[in-house]
N, C-alpha and C positions, 0 to 999 in steps of 0.2 A: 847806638847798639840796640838791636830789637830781642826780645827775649819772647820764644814761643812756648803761648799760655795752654798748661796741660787740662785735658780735658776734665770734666769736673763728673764725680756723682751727685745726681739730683738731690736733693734733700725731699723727705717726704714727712707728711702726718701721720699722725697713729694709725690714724683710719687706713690711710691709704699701704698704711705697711703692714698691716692683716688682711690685706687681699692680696697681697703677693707673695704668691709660693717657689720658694729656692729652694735646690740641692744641696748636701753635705755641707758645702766649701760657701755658699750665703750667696751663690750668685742666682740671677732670677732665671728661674723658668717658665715662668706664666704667673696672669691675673686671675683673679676670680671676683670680680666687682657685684656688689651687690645690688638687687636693683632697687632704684630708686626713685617713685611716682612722685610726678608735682603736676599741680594744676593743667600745667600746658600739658602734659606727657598726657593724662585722664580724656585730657580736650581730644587731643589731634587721635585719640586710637575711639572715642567715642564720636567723632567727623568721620574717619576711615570705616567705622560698622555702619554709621547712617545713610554713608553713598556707596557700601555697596551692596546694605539691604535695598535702597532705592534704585540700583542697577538691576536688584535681581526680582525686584518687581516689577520693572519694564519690559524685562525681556521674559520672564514667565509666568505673570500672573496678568498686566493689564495687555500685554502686545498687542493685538489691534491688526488692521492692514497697512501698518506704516510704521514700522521699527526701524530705528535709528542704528546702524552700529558702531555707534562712539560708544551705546552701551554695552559692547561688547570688552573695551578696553575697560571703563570704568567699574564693571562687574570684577572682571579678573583681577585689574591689579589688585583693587580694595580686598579678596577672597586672601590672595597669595599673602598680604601684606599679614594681616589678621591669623593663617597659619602657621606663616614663620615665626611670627614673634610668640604665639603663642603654644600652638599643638606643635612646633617642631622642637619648641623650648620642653615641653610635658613629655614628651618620650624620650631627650637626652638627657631629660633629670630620672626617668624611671628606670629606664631600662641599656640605656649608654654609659652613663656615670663617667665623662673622659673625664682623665685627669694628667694635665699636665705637667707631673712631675716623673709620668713614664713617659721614655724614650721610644718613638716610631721607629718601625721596622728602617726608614731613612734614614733617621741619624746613627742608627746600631750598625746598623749595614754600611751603606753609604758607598758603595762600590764609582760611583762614576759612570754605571751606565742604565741598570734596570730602577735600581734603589739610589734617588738621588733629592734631598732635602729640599724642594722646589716654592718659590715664593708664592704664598696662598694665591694673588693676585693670575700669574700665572699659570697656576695647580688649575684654579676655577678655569681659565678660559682652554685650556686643557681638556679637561672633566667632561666640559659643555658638549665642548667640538666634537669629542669622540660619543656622547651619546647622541646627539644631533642629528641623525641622519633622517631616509626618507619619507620616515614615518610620522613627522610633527607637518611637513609641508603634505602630505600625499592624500596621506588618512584621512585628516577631516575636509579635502577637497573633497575624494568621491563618496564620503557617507553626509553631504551637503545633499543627495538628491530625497534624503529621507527629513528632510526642513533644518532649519537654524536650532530648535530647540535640543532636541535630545542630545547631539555631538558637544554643546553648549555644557548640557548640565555635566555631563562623562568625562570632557576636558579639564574643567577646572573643580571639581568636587572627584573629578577621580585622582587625579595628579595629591592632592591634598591627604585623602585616606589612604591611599595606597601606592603611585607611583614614588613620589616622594620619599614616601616611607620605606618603601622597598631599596631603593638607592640611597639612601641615608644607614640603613640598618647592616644592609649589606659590606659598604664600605667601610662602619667604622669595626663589626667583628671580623672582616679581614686582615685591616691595618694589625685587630689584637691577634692575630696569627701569621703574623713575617708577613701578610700580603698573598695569602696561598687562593689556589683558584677556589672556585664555586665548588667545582666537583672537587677538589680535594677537602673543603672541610666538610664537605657531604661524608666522606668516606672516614672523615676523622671522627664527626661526630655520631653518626647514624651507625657506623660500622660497615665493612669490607663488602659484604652483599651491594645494601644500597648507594652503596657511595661508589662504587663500579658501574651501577646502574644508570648513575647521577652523571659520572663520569663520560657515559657513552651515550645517553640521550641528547646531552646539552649540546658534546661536540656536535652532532650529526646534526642537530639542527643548528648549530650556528654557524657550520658550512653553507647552509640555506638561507639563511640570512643575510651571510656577508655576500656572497654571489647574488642575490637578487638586489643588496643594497649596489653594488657597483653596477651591476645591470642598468639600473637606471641613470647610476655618473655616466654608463659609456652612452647610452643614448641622449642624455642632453650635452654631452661634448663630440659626438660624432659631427664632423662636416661640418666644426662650428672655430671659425681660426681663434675668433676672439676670446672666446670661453675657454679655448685650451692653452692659447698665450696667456692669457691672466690669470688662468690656476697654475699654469707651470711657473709662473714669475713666482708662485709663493715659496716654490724650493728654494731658489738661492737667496731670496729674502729670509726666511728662517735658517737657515744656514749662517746668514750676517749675524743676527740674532741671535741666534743660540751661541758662536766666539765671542761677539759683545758681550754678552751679560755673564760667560765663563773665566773672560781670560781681558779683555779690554777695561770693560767698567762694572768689575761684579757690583751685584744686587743693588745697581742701576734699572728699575724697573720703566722708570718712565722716562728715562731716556730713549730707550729702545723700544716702548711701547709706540714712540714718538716718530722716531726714524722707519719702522714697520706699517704705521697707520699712512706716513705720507709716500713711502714704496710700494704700499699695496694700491693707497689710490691712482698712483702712476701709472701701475701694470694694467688698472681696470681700464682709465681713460686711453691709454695706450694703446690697447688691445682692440679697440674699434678702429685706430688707424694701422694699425699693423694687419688686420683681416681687410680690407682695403689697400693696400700693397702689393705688391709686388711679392713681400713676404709671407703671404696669409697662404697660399697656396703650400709652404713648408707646413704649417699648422693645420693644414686642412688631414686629416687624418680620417682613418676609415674606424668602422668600430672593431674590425679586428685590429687592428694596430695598437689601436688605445688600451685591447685588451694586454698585448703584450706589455704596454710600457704600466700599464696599472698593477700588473703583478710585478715588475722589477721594481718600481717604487714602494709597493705593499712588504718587499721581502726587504730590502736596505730603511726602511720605515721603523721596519719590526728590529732590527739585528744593530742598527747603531744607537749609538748611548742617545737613552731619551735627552738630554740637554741640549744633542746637536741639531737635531730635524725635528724631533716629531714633538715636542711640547713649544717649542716657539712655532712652527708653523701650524698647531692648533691653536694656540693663543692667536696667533695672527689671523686666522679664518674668525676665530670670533668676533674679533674685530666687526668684519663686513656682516658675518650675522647678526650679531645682535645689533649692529649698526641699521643695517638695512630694513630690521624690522620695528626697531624705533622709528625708522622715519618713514616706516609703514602705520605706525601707530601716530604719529604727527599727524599723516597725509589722513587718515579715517578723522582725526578730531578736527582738523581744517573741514575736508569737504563734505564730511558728516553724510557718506550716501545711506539711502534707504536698503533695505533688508528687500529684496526681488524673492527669496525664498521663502514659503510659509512659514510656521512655528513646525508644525508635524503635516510631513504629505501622508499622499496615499502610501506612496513605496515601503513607510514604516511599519505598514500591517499585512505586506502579501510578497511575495517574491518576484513580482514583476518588474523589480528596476532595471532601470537599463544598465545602468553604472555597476554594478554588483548584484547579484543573486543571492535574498534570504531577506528573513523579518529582524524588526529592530531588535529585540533579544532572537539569538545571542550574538547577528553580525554586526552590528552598531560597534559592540565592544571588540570585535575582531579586527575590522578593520582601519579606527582608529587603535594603534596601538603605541607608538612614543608619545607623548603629549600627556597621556594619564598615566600609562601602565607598560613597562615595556619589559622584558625580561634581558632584552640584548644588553642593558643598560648594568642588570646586575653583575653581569661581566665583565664588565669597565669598571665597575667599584669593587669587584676583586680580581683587578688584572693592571693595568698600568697606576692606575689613581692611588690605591693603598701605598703604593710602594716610592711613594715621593711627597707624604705628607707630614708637614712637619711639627703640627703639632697638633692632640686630640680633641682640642676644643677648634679646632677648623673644621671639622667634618659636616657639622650641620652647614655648615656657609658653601661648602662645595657641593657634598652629597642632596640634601635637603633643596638648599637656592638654585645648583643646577640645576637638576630638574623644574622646579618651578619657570626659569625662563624657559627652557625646553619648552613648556603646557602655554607658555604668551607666545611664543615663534605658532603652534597648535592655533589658539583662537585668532591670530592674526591671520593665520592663510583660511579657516571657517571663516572670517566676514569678509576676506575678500572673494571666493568663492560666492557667497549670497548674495555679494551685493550687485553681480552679474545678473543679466537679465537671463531669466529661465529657458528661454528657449537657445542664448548662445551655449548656457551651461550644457543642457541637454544634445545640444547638438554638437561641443565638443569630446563628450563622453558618452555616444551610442559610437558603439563600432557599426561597422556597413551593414555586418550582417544585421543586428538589433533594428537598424535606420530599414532596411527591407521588409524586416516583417511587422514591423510598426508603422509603415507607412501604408502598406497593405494595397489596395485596389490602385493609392494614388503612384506607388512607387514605380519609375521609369527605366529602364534599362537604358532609353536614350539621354537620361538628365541630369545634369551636374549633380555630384553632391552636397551641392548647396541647395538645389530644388528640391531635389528626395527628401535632404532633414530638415527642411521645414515643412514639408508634407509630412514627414516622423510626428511634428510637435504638436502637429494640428490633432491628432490620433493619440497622443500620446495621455495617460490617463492618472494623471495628474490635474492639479487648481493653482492660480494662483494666489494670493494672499488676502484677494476678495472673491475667490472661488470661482473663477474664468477659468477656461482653458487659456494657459500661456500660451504665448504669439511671440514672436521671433523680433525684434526691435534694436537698432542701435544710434545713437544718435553720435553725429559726425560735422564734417564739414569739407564739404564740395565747393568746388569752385568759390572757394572764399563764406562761402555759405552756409551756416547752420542747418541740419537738415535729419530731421528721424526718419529713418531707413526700417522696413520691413520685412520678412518673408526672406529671400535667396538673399536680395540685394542687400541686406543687412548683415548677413553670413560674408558674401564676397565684400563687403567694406570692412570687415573687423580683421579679414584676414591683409587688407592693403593698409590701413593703420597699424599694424603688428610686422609687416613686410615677410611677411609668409605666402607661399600660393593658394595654402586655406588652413581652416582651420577646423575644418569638422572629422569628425573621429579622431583626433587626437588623444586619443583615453590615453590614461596611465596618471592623470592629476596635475602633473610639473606643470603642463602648457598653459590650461585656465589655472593655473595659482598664477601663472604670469601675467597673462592675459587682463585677471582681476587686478594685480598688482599695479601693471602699467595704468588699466582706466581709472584709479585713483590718482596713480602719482604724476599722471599727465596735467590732472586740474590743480596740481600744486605748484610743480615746476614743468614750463616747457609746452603746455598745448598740446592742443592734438600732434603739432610735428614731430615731438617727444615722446609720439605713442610705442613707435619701432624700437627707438632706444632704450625707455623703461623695460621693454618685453623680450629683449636680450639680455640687458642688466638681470633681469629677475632669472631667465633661465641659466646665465651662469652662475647667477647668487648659489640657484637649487644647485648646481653642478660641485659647489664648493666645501656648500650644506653636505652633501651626501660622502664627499670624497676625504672628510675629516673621520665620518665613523667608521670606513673601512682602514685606514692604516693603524688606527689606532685598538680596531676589533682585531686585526689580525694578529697583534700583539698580543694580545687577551689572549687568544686561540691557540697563541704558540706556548706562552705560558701554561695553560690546561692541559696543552700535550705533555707540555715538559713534565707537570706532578704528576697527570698518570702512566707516563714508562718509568717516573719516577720510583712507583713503588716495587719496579719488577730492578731495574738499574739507577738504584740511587743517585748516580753519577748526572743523571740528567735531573733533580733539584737541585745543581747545585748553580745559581741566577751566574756566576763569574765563569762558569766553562762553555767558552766560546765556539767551539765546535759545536754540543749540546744545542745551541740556541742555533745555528745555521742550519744545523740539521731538520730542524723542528718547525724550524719556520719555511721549509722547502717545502714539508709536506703541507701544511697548512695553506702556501699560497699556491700548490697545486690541486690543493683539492678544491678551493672554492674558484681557483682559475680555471681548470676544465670545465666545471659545472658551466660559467660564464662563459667561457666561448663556445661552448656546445649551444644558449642560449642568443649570438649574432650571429651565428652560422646555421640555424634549425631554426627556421620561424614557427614551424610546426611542432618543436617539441625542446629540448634542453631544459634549460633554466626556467623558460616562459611554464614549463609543464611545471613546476615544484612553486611557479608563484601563487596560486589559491594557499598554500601551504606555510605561505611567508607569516602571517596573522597568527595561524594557529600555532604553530611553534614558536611567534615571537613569544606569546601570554603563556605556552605552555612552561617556556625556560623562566616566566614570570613565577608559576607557582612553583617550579621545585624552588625556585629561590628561594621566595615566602616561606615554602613548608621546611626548609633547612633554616631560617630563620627562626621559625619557631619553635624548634627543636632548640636551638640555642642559647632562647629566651628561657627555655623551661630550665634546663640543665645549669642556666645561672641560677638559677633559683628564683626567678621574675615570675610565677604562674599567677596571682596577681593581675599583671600586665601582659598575658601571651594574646591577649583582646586586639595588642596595636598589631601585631602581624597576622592574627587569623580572622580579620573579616572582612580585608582584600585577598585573604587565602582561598576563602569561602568563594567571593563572587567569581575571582577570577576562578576555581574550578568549577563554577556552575556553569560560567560562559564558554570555555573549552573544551570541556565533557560535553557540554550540550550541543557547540558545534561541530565537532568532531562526530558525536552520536548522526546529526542530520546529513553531515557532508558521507556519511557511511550508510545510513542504511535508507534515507532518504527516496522516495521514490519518483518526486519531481526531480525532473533530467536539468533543470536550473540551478541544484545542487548537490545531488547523489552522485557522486562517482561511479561507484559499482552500476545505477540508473543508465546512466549515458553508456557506461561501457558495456554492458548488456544492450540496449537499444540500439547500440551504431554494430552493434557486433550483428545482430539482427539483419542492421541495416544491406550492410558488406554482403550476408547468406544470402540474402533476396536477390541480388545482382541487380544490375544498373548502373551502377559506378562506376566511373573510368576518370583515369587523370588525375588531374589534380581534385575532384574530386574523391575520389579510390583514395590517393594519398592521405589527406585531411583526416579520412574516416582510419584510417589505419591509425593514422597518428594517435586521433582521440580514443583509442581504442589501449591503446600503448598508454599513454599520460594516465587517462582516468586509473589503468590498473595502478599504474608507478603512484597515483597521490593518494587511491586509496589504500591501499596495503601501507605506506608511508605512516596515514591517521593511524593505522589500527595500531601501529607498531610504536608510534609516540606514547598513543592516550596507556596503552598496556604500560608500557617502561614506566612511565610519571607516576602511575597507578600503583605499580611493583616501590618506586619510591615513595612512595606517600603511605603505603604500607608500613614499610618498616623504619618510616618516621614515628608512626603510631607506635610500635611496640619500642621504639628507645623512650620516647614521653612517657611510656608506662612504665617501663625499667627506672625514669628518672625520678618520677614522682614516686615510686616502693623506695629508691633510696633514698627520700627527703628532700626533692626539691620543692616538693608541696608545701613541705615546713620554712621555705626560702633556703635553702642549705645548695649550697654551690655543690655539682653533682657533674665532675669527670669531665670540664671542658676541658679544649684544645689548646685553650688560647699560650701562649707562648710566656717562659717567665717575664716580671716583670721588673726590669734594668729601669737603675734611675735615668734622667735625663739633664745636660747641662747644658742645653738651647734653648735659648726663649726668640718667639715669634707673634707677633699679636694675631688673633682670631677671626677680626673682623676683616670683611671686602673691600673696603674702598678704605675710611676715615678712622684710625684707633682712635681709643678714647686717649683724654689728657693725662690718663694713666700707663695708658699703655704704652703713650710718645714718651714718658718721661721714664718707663723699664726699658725701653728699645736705647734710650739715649744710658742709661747704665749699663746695659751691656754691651754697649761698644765699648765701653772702658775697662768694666772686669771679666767681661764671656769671652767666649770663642769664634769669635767674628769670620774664624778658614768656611766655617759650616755655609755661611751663604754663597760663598763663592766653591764649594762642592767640594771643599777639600776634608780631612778627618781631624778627629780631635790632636 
């Protein structure tokens, strides 16, 4: 006879049972471990300052003409490591204060579909995926033409003071308010004027946003079987995933992590023989098509319970991201290539690049903008993310940590980027027009564009790293033979290793992030013959990257709508009325879906016309964040501490006022609006024009108006709220929050909590395995499988 032995409460020490905090009835809801330095702990974080003070004197103090960048990884990770544990520890002890013995708007709520208690492990790869988009691969490609240096310091010292900050801040005073949008606690805390104002700036550019972020899904999945087979596989894979871990084997995390890592990599290796098929022609899609099905998925994304689709199938893209760029980061510390770009070009002091038009302040910061600083992101941490976290002391691990990987996916696509030789970079980001007037006397009307840009490079007025004009080079192998290639011949070899018909003017970043990608990961695994296949791998990786932040932004977007009809028809805050949420999310994926296909159908204008646009509005929804943040910080009564959110408040409005100021009144036609569109308007009155020339000039005549009225209309609005951000900080401090006196926040009562979850990302401590093993025995174990107390 076997008798089944009943589960047991751990026994603990004194010590260890004053860092454990229970509710009413004695069950745990959280640790609070104190920390505790011993020799090794002193050691390894005093090794961790040494190597990446020593990174960060290689790559900006001794560089030299032959920079490594392996120091590119060992700078960052050593930077990231030293923040977290430290400055992200100093602002959730000052000015966050979680405490886990209040219940999240998850566990209060807990509906099953918007508000759902989600295992931190999943929450993170969630988090990531949806702030991820094309801005961590894109940005620091084309601001690579301004050298390795400055995109360098702004990636990982910007992400650190301010992007991080801002995504961590953001998401944990949401969570203290039910999880409500940006613009709703703008309007809660600032009052009805600006928080209307908050309300309708943020939308209208994050309509801009999210259409220019798919813009770029649909062009690296147009005409591409394998890229759209392998990201369609990830729907019914997360679909498995989300029934497994609800209803098969709840809060089975690595089981499913398990079965999803080995179906994803089926789909990917799959997808190269199924576009070689017979079948690849089904998959072969146009980019209006893709537009279609991107908005049917963007709206079934938004409207079904996050546990079925869309938090497993972001967890599952993470997967391949963070995968792919770890063993991008493997592949730089194997083949260790050299830095092809200087520290700082010419382009960082004059407007003549080819790649972008303007000087390193303030478009450096523009157009990297995920990586350090992104405003899109503060919409994600009050838009799906608050509303399925399950306990307050995770917020640093997702808000704070995601971000941080986000700024390594950043410096991994900047050194692959550099470590391309100058003249392929240059010559895959001059458009024809740039490549013509750059090439000047040499340029041909009869001659490949591979002869032209390299007659570009030769004119082109730039140095390289020992102060040459760069020369156009690729080294390969022909007939069996080792062989550095020159000039055109170099161009048409990089585009038969890649199995492209070419590869010049390719602008837009995706293609040389690949391009750099594969000529690393060829010398790791595979050879040159493995050059084609890394450089499709990489361009679907970006397709996968990009297509995680739009379903999960549209989300966010639908939400935002929802609290501001909210305030007119209560009925649509209410997250469980389902009509409300269809309805909302109709108009959201028709707004940012006509702007897009107005964008593959108008090469002359659409969406392409509001991308100069994309930068500035991503930073500008950066600072009403910030400056709603800091309004927040005062009204607790932190004045003190309103330092950690106002001096990424400060830069990021130097950088936006000031490019906005240049993109407006600006009188070089290389970045004035108003400039060109006076000039071509010019043009047009003179006559001359016909065809598609006439067209062009109309076009640019139309767009330049649409993006500059657009500036005027943002920097005014953000202006108008940051105003009367000002006069609530003043109302806050007359009423005593200068004395620390808690002064009329929003935040939501505070309901105990009878869940415990541990904190940590990967490994809890031995304390925390042995609260987790007690409350399996005395808690409410329905919570992780999504059901209610």
């Amino acid at each position: 006879m076997t008798t089944t032995q009943e589960p047991r409460v751990p026994e603990y020490t004194p010590e260890e049972q004053a860092e454990i905090l229970r509710d009413d009835a004695g069950v745990p809801v959280g640790v609070v471990e104190k920390p505790r330095w011993t020799p090794m702990k002193v050691a390894l974080w005093v090794g961790i300052s040494l190597l990446g003070a020593f990174g960060w004197m290689m790559l900006a103090v001794v560089r030299g003409e032959e920079v490594n960048t392996i120091w590119f990884v060992v700078t960052a990770v050593s930077t990231y490591a030293i923040a977290y544990r430290f400055y992200a520890l100093y602002i959730q002890r000052r000015i966050m204060r979680p405490d886990d013995r209040r219940a999240t708007p998850a566990e209060r709520i807990n509906n099953g579909r918007d508000f759902d208690p989600t295992d931190r492990r999943v929450l993170y790869g969630h988090h990531f995926a949806a702030i991820a988009g094309a801005g961590p691969l894109v940005g620091p490609v084309l601001a690579a033409q301004m050298g390795y240096l400055p995109g360098t310091l702004w990636i990982i010292l910007g992400v650190v003071v301010a992007g991080a900050v801002q995504d961590m801040l953001v998401l944990f005073y949401s969570m203290r308010r039910g999880g409500r949008s940006l613009g709703q606690m703008a309007r809660d805390e600032i009052g009805r004027f600006g928080g209307t104002v908050a309300i309708i700036v943020v939308f209208v550019m994050l309509m801009i946003v999210l259409a220019v972020l798919a813009l770029v899904c649909v062009n690296a999945l147009a005409e591409s079987p394998w890229g759209v087979f392998s990201v369609g596989c990830t729907i019914p894979i997360a679909l498995l995933m989300g029934l497994y871990l609800r209803y098969l084997r709840p809060g089975r995390v690595t089981e499913v992590s398990i079965i999803g890592f080995v179906a994803l990599l089926a789909a990917i290796i799959g997808g190269r023989y199924v576009a070689e098929s017979s079948w690849g022609d089904f998959f072969h899609l146009t980019p209006t098509t893709l537009v279609v099905c991107m908005v049917i998925y963007g709206f079934f994304a938004a409207v079904l319970p996050v546990w079925l689709l869309l938090t497993p199938r972001d967890y599952l893209s993470t997967f391949m991201k963070v995968g792919t760029i770890l063993l991008l980061a493997v592949g730089i510390i194997v083949v260790r290539p050299i830095a092809q770009m200087p520290d700082v070009t010419e382009f960082a002091f004059n407007s003549e690049g080819p790649v972008f038009a303007g000087a390193l302040f303030p478009f450096l910061f523009i157009t990297i903008a995920c990586g350090a600083l992104s405003g899109m992101h503060a919409m994600v941490s009050s838009g799906t993310t608050p509303k399925m976290v399950q306990k307050e002391s995770q917020v640093r691990m997702i808000g704070y940590g995601g971000m941080l990987m986000e700024s390594f996916v950043a410096i991994m696509a900047l050194a692959a980027a550099v470590s391309l030789n100058q003249g392929i970079y240059f010559s895959m980001n001059m458009s024809p027009a740039s490549i013509e007037q750059t090439a000047g006397e040499q340029y041909s009307a009869d001659g490949t564009p591979e002869e032209n840009a390299a007659a570009a490079i030769a004119n082109l007025g730039v140095s390289d790293p020992a102060g040459n004009q760069p020369e156009v080079t690729w080294d390969s192998v022909v007939d069996g033979e080792e062989v550095t290639l020159t000039g055109a011949a170099a161009l048409e070899q990089v585009a038969k290793d890649v199995g492209e018909p070419s590869i010049v003017s390719r602008t837009g970043g995706a293609p040389t992030l690949a391009v750099g990608m594969a000529n690393i990961m060829h010398n790791v695994v595979g050879g040159k013959a493995m050059m084609s296949f890394w450089y499709h791998f990489a361009i679907m990786f970006e397709a996968l990257f990009i297509l995680s932040a739009v379903d999960a932004v549209t989300r966010v977007a639908r939400f935002q709508l929802g609290d501001a009809i909210g305030n007119l028809l209560p009925k649509f805050r209410d997250p469980g009325w389902r009509l409300g949420s269809w309805l909302t999310t109709g108009v959201v994926v028709a707004s940012w879906g006509s702007l897009l296909l107005m964008g593959v159908t108008d090469p002359n204008g659409g969406i392409r016309t509001l991308f100069p646009l994309f930068g500035i509005a991503n930073q500008l929804i950066a600072a009403s964040a910030l400056t709603i943040v800091t309004v927040m910080v005062v009204k607790k009564g932190f004045v003190k501490w309103a330092w950690i959110p106002l001096v990424p408040l400060a830069f990021d409005t130097a950088t936006t006022f000031t490019a906005s100021y240049q993109k407006i009144f600006s009188s070089d036609l290389a970045i004035g609006y108003w400039a060109l569109h006076n000039a071509t308007k010019d043009k047009i009155a003179a006559g001359g024009l016909e065809g598609d020339a006439l067209a062009n000039a109309e076009a640019t005549v139309r767009n330049t108006a649409i993006q500059g009225t657009l500036s005027i209309l943002f920097v005014v609005l953000v202006g108008l709220l940051m105003a009367t951000a000002v006069v609530a900080v003043v109302k806050a401090l007359k009423a005593g929050a200068g004395r620390g006196d808690e002064v009329g926040t929003s935040e939501d009562p505070d309901e105990p909590s009878h869940f415990y979850a541990p904190s940590g990302l990967l490994v809890p401590s031995p304390l925390e395995r042995k609260v987790e093993a007690e409350y399996a025995v005395v808690g409410d174990p329905k919570l992780l499988a999504g059901g209610s107390h």
